[in-house]
C-alpha positions as CSV (number, residue, x, y, z in Angstrom):
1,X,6.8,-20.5,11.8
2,X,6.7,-21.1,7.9
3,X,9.2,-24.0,6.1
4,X,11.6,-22.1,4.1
5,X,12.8,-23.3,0.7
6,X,16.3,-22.8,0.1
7,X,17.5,-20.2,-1.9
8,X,19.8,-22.5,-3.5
9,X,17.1,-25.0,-4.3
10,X,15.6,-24.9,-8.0
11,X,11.5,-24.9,-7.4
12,X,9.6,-27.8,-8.6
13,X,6.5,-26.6,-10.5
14,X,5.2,-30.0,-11.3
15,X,3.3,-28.4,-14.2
16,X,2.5,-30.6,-17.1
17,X,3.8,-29.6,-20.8
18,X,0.4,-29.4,-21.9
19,X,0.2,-25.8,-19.4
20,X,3.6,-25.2,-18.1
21,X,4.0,-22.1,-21.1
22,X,0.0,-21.8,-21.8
23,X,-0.2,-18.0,-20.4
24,X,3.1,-16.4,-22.0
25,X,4.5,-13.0,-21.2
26,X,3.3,-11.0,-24.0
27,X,6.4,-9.4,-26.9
28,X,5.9,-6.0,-25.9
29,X,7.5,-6.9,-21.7
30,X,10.2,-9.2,-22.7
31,X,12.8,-6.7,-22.8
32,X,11.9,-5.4,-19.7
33,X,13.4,-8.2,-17.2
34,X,16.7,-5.9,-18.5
35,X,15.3,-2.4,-19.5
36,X,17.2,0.3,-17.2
37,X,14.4,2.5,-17.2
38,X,11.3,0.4,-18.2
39,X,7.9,2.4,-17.9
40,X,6.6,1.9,-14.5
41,X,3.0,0.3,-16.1
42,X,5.1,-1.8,-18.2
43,X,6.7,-3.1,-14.8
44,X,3.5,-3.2,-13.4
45,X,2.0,-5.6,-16.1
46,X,5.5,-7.7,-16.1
47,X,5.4,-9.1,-12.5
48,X,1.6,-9.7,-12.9
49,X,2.0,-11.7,-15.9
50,X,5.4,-13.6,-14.3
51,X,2.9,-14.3,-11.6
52,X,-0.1,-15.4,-13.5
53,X,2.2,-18.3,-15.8
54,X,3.3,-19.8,-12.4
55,X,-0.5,-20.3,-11.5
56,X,-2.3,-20.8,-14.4
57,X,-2.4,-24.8,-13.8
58,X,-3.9,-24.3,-10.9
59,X,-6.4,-22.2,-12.1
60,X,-7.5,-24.6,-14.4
61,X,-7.4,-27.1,-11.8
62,X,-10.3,-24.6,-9.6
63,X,-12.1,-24.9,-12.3
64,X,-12.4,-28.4,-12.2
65,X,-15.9,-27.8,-10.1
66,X,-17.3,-27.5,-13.5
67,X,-17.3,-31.1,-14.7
68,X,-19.3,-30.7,-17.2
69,X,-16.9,-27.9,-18.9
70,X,-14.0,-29.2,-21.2
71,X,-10.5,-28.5,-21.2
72,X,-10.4,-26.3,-24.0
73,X,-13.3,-24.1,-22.1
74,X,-11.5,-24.0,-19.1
75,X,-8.0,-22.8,-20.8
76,X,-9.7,-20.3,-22.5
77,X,-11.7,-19.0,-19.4
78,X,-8.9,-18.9,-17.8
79,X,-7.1,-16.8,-20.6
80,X,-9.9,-14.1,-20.2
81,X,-9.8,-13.3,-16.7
82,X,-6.1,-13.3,-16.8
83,X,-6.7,-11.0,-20.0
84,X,-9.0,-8.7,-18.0
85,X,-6.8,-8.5,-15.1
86,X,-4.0,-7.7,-17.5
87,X,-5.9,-4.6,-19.5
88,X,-7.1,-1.3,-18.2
89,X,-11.0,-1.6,-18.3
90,X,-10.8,2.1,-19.0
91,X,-8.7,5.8,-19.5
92,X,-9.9,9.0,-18.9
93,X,-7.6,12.2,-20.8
94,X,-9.3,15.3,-20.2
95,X,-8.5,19.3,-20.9
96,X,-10.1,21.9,-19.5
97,X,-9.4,26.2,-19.4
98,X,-9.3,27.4,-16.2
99,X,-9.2,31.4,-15.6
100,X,-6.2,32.2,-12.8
101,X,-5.6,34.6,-10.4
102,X,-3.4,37.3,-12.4
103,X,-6.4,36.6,-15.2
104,X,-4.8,34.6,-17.4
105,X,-6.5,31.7,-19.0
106,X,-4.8,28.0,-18.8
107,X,-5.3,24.4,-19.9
108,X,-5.4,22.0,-17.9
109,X,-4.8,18.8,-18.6
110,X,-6.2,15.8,-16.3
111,X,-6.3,12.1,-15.8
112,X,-8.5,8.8,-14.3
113,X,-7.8,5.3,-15.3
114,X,-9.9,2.3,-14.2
115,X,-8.5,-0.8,-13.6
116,X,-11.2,-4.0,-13.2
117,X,-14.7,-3.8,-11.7
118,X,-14.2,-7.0,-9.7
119,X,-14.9,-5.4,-6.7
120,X,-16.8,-1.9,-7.1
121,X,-16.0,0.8,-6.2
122,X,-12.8,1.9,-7.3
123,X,-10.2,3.3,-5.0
124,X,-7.0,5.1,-6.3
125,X,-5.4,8.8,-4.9
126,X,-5.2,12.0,-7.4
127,X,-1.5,12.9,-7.9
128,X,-0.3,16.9,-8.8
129,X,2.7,16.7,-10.6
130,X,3.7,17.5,-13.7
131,X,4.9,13.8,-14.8
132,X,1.9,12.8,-14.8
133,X,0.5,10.5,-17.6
134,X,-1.7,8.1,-19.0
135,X,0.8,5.2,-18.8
136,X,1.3,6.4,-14.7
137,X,-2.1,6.4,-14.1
138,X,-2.6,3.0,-15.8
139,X,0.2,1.2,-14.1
140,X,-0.9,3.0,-10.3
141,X,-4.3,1.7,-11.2
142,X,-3.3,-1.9,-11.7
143,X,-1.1,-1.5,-8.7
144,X,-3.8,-0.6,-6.7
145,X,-6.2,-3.2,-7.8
146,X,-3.4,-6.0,-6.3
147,X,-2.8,-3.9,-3.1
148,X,-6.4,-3.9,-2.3
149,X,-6.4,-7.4,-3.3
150,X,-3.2,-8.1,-1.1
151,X,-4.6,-6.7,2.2
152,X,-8.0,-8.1,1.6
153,X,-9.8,-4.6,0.9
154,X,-12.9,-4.8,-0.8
155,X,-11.5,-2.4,-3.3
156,X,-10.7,-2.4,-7.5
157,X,-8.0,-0.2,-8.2
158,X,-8.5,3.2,-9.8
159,X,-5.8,6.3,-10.0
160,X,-6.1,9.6,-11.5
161,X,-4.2,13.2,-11.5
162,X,-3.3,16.7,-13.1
163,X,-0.5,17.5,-15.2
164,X,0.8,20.7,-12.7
165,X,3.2,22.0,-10.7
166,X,0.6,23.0,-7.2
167,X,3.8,24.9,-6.2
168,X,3.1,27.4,-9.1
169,X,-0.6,27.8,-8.3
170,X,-2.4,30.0,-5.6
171,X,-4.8,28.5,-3.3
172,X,-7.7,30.0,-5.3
173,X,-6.5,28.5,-8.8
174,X,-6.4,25.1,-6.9
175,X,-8.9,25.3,-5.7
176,X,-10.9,26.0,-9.2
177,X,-8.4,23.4,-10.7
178,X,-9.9,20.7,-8.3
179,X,-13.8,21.5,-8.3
180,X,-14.0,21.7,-12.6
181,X,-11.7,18.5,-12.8
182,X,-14.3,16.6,-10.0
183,X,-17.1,17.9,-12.0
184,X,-15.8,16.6,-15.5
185,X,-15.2,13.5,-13.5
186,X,-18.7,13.1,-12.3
187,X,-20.1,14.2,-16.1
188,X,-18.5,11.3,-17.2
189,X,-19.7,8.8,-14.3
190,X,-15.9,8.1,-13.7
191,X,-16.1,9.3,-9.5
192,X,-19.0,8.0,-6.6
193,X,-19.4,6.4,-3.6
194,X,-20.3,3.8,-4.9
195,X,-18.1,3.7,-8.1
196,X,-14.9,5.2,-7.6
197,X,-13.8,6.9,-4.4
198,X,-10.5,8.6,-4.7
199,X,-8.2,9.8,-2.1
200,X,-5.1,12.5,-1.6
201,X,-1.2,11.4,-3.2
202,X,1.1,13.2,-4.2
203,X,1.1,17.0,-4.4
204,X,-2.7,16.7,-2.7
205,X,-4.2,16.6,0.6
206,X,-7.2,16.7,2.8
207,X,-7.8,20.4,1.6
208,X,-8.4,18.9,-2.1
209,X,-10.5,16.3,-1.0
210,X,-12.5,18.7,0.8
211,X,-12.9,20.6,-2.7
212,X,-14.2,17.5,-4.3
213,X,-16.7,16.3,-1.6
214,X,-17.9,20.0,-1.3
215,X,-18.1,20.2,-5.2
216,X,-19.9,17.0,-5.6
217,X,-22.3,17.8,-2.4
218,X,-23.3,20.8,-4.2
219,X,-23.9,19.1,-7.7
220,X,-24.6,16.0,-8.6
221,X,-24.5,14.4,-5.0
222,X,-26.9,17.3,-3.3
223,X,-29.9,14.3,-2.5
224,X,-27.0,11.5,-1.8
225,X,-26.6,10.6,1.9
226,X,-23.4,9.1,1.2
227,X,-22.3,12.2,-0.5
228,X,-19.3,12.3,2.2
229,X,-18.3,8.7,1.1
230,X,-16.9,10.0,-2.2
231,X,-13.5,10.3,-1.4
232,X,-11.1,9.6,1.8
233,X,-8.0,11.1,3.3
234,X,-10.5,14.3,4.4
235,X,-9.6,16.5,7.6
236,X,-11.4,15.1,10.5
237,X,-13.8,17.6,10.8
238,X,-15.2,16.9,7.0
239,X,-15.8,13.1,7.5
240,X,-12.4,12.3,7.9
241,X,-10.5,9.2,10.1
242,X,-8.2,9.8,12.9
243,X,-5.2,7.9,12.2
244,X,-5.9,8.2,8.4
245,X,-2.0,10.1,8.1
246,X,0.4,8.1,10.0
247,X,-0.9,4.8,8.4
248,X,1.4,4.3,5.7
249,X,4.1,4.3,7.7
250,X,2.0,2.3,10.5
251,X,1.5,-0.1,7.6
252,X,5.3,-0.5,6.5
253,X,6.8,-0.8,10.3
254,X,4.4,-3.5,10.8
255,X,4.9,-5.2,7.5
256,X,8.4,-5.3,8.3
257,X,8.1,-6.6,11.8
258,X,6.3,-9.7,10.5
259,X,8.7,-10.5,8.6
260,X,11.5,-9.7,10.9
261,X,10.1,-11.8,14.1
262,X,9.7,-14.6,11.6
263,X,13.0,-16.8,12.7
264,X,13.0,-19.1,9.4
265,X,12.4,-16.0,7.3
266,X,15.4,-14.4,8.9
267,X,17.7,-17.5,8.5
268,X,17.4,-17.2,5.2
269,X,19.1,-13.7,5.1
270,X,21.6,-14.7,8.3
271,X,19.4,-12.6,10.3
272,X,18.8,-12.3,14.0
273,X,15.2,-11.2,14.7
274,X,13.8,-8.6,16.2
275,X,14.4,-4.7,16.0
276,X,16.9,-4.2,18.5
277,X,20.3,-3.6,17.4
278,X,19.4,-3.2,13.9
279,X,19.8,-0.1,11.7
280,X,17.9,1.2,8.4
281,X,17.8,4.0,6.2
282,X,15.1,6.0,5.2
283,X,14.8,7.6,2.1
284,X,12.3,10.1,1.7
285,X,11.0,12.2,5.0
286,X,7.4,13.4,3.7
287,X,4.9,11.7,5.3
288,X,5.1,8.2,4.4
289,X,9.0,8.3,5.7
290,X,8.8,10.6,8.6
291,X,5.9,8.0,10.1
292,X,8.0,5.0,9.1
293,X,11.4,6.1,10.7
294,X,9.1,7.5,13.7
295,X,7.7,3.8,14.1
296,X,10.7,1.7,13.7
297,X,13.0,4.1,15.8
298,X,9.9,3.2,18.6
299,X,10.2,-0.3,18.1
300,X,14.3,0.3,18.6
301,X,15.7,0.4,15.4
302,X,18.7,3.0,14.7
303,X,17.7,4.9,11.8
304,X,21.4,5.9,10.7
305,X,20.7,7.5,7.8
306,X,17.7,9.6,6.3
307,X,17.9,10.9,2.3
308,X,16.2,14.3,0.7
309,X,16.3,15.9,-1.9
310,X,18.4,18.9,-0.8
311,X,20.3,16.6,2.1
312,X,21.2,13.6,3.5
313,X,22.1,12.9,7.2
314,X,24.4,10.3,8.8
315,X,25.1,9.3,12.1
316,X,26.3,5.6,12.9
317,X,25.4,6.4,16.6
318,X,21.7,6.8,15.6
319,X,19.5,9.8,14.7
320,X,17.2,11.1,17.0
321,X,14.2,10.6,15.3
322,X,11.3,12.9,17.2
323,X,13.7,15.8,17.0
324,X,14.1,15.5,13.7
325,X,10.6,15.8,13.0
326,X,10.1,18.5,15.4
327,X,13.0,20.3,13.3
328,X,11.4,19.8,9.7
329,X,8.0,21.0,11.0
330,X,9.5,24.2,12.1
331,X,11.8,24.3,9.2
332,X,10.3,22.8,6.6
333,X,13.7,20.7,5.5
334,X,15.9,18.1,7.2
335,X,18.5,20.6,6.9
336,X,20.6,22.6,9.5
337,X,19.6,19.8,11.6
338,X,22.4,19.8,14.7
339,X,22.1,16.8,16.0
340,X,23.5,14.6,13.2
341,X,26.2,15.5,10.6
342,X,25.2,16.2,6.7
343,X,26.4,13.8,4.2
344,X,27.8,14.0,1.0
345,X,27.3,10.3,0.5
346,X,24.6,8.3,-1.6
347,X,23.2,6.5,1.5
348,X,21.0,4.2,-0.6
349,X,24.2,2.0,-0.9
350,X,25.6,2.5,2.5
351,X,25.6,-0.5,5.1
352,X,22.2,-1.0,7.0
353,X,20.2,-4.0,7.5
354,X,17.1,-2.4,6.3
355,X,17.0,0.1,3.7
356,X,13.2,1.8,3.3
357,X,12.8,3.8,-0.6
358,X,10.1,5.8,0.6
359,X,10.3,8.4,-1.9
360,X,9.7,7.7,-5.6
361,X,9.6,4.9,-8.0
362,X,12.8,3.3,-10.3
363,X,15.2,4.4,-7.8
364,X,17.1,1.4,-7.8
365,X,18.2,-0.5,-11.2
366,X,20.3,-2.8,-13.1
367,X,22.9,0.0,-13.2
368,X,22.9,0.3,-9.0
369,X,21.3,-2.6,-7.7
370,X,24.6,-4.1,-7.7
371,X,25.7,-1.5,-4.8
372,X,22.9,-2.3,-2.2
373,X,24.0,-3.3,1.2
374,X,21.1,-4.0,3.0
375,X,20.0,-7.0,4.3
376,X,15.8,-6.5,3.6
377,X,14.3,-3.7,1.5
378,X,11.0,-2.7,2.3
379,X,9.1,-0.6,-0.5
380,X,7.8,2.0,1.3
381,X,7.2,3.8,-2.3
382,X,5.3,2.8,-5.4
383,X,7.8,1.3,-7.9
384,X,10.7,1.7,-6.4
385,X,12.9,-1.3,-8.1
386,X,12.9,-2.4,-11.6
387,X,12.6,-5.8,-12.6
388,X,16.3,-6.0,-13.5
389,X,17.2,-4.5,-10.4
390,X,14.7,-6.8,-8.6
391,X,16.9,-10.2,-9.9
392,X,20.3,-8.1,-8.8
393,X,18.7,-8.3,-5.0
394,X,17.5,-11.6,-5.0
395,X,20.2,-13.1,-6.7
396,X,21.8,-11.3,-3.2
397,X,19.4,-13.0,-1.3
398,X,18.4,-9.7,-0.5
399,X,14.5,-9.5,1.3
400,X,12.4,-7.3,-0.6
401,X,8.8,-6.6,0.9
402,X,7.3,-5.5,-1.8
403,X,5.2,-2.4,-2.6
404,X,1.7,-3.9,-2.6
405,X,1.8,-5.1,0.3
406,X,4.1,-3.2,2.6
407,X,2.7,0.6,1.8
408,X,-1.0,-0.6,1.5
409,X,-1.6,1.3,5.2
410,X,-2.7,4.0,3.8
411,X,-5.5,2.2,1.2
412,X,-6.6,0.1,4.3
413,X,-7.2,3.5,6.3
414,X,-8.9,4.7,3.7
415,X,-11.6,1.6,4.0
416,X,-11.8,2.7,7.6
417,X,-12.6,5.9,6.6
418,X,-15.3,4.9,3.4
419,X,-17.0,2.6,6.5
420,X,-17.1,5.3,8.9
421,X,-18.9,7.7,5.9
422,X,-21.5,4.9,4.7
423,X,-22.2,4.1,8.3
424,X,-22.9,7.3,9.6
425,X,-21.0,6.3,13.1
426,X,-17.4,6.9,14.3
427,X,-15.2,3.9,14.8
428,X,-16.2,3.0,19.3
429,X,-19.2,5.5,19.3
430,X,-21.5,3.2,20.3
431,X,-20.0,0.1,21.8
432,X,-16.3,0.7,23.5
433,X,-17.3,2.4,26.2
434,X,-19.6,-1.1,26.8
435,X,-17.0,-3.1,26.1
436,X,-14.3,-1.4,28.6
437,X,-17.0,-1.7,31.2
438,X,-17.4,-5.3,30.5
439,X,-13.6,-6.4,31.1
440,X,-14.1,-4.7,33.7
441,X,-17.1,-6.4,35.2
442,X,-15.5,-9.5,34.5
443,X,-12.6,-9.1,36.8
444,X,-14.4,-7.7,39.3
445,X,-17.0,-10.7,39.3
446,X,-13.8,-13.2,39.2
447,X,-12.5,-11.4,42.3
448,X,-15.4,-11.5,44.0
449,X,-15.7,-15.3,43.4
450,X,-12.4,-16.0,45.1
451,X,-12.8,-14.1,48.0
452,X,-16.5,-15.9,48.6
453,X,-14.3,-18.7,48.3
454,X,-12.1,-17.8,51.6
455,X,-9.2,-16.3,49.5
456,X,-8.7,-12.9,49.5
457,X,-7.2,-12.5,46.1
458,X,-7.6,-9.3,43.7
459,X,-7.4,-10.1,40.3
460,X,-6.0,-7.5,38.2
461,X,-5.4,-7.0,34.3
462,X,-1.8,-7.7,32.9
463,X,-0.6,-5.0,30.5
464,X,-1.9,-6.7,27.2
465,X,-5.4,-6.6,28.4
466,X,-5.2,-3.1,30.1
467,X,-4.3,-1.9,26.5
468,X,-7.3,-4.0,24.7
469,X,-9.6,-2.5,27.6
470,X,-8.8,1.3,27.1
471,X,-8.3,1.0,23.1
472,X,-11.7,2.9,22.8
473,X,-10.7,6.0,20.3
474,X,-11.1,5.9,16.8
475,X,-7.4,6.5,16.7
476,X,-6.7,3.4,18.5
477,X,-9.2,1.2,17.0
478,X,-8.0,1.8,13.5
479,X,-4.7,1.2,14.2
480,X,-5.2,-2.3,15.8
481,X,-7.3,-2.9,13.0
482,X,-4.2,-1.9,10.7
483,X,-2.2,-4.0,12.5
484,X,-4.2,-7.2,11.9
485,X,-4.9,-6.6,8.1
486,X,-1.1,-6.5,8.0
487,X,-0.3,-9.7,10.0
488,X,-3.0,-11.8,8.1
489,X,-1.7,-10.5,4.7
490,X,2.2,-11.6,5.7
491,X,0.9,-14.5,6.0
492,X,-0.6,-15.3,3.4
493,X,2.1,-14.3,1.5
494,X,4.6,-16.4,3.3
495,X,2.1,-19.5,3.0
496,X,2.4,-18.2,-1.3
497,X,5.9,-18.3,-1.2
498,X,5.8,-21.7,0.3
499,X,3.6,-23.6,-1.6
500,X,4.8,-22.2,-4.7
501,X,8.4,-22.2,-3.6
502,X,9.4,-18.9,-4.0
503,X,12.5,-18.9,-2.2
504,X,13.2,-15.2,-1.1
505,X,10.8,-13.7,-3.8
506,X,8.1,-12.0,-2.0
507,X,6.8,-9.6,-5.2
508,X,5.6,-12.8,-6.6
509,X,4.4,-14.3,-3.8
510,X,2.2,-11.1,-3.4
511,X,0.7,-10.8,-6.8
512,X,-0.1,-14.6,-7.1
513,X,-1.5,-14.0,-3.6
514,X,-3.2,-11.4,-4.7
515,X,-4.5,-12.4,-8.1
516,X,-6.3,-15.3,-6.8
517,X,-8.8,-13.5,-5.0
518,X,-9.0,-11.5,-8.2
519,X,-9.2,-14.2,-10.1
520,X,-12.2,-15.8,-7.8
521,X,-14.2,-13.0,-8.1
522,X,-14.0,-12.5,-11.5
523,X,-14.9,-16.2,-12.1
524,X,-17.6,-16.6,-9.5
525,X,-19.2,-13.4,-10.9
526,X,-20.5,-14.8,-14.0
527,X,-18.9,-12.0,-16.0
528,X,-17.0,-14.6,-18.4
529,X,-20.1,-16.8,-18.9
């Protein structure tokens, strides 16, 4: 259990004058704590330098293991790692023709943005879509550097993409699309194994990342034995990880539970705990929102409400969850669905306790935040809530889990995956089938000392350790893994939010939690000597 501050409590920073406004948020983000429709790096850069003024003292406190270094030196130390962490180290543009299907000729216009090389390498997805931008990229890159950082991934953050529409493309032009932009990529040392390993996002998937690791295979990686290690989220068969696809949403159900079986954490919101008879919507149903409503309906929440683009459903009693899935798969849309009545309604401000925007970011704002019914929002998206909106809900003592930590599955699958590929093993190839053998051994030797004993007594596993004894498939071995990145991360960041009294504000419990490691690494690597 973790002490609680109350909401109504004013923190106590204890920070002298001499530091208390030392690291200021810079002129260009002041007007975004009220923007309606701030730029999502902009955001991005906002919370991390909210964060980074609450800390600072104690950064400068750290580095009081140099006694020799004077106060001045350690301010301004600490000014330049918080300025590097701050910045993009670097932002790729690049344009390229491309000769399509119907022979026409096209350019294409592509991005990569770098974050810090704190930890190396890089790890960020490629987005298709025709917003994309260098400002996107930026902020997804400096987002992904603090989710890494958050679930304790050995990562810095990276993010790239191409300004198209993949619905207006053939297979074949995506396919030359993908291969020339990996190849001006790896021209420009931007993409490696052991420099920046992307992954699939939005309008992309395994079939892309197949392109790329084929492309670079065939070029510059040809004598690499890693070569397969150069990007994640691949089919199976190509180097892939089973469990890779359903781990976002793995990620956010669990993410949620720790929070929700947390009693003190559920005071706060007048709360009971647990998942039974509670009921969330679920905005978005793509991947990331199909999995989540699949996991929480399992764990017996009653998804009541789901939100698409081209429908909404509602039913109070409950939606049936696996048949709903089961129906887009055939259909390709939540619509015509039978078993639940279509809805007219914007369900993002309909009554639920848990409300999951797992769709796209600045859905909610300082023009709607005000409408939000939910007791706990968990960010399921990137960038779903705008700083002004962000105040609205905890002015409302509304929980938000925020987006580096709650959808960061899917980046901690992806180190799964980037292990498996170095090490040149599947996940229990070599030593569950050992280890089931052992529990088993165990037992049996435990038996057999009781009945030598006169008792004729058979011990037998209960159901926890049956589970832990036949979890021997990759599948299963990643998600307990998930599971426990997840719980150690939650609490972390409750232990954050305590110590610097956060009350309900768990985005800047994260990033402080997460910019210390940054922080550490950058410090204790010399690079600002």
């Amino acid at each position: 259990m973790f002490r609680i501050v109350s909401i109504l409590k004013t923190p106590k920073l204890n920070y002298s004058n001499a530091y208390r406004f030392a690291h200021k948020m810079p002129e260009h983000l002041k007007d975004i704590a009220t923007s309606k429709n701030p730029e999502f790096s902009a955001m991005i850069q906002y919370y991390f330098h909210g964060a980074a003024q609450l800390m600072e003292k104690d950064m400068i406190d750290y580095l009081g293991k140099y006694p020799q270094m004077k106060p001045e030196k350690k301010q301004n130390r600490v000014n330049v790692i918080l300025d590097m962490i701050g910045n993009a180290s670097c932002c790729l543009e690049i344009n390229f023709p491309i000769i399509r299907d119907d022979g026409k000729y096209e350019m294409i216009t592509g991005y990569r943005a770098h974050h810090t090389y704190h930890r190396m390498p890089l790890k960020g997805g490629i987005r298709y879509a025709m917003d994309v931008d260098l400002d996107e990229v930026k902020a997804l890159s400096y987002l992904m550097t603090f989710k890494t950082a958050c679930v304790n991934v050995p990562f810095g953050g990276a993010k790239g993409g191409v300004r198209i529409d993949p619905k207006n493309y053939t297979p074949r032009d995506l396919q030359r699309i993908t291969r020339r932009y990996t190849t001006e990529l790896l021209k420009r040392l931007m993409i490696g194994p052991g420099i920046d390993v992307p992954a699939p996002d939005y309008g992309t998937s395994g079939r892309e990342m197949s392109w790329l690791a084929d492309q670079y295979q065939k070029t510059f990686g040809y004598s690499d034995i890693n070569s397969l290690a150069i990007v994640t989220g691949k089919p199976i068969h190509n180097g892939g990880i089973r469990g890779r696809e359903s781990a976002t949403g793995k990620g956010i159900w669990k993410a949620t539970d720790m929070f929700l079986s947390d009693e003190d954490w559920m005071k706060l919101i007048s709360l009971k705990t647990g998942w039974q008879d509670k009921t969330a919507i679920v905005q978005g149903f793509g991947n990331v929102g199909s999995y989540t409503a699949k996991f929480i309906h399992r764990a017996g929440c009653k998804v009541i409400g789901i939100i698409e683009l081209d429908c909404s459903l509602f039913d109070e009693k409950g939606i049936d969850i696996p048949a709903l899935i089961e129906h887009k798969k055939l259909n390709n849309t939540i619509k015509g669905f039978p078993n639940s009545k279509e809805s007219t309604k914007d369900l993002l401000f309909e009554k639920c306790d848990i409300l999951f925007p797992c769709a796209t970011q600045q859905i909610l704002t300082s023009e709607n935040a005000n409408k939000v019914q939910a007791k706990i929002i968990a960010e399921g998206a990137n960038g779903p809530t705008t700083p002004a909106a962000d105040k609205i809900l905890k002015d409302k003592n509304i929980l938000v889990i925020p987006d580096l930590f709650c959808n960061a599955g899917g980046v901690t699958a992806s180190y799964f995956e980037y292990l498996k590929n170095i090490n040149h093993v599947s996940f229990g190839k070599i030593s569950s089938k050992r280890e089931q053998r052992m529990v088993d051994e165990i037992l049996s030797s435990m038996t057999h000392s009781l009945q030598q004993g006169g008792k004729c007594i058979k011990i037998e596993p209960n159901e926890n350790l049956q589970e832990l004894r036949d979890c021997n498939t990759e599948a299963e071995i990643v998600a307990y893994a998930l599971q426990h990145v997840m719980e150690t991360s939650a609490i972390g960041i409750m232990e954050t939010a305590n110590k610097y009294e956060l009350c309900n504000d768990l985005r800047t419990a994260a990033y402080i939690w997460s910019i210390w490691k940054i922080f550490m690494a950058i410090e204790s690597s010399g690079l600002t000597m």
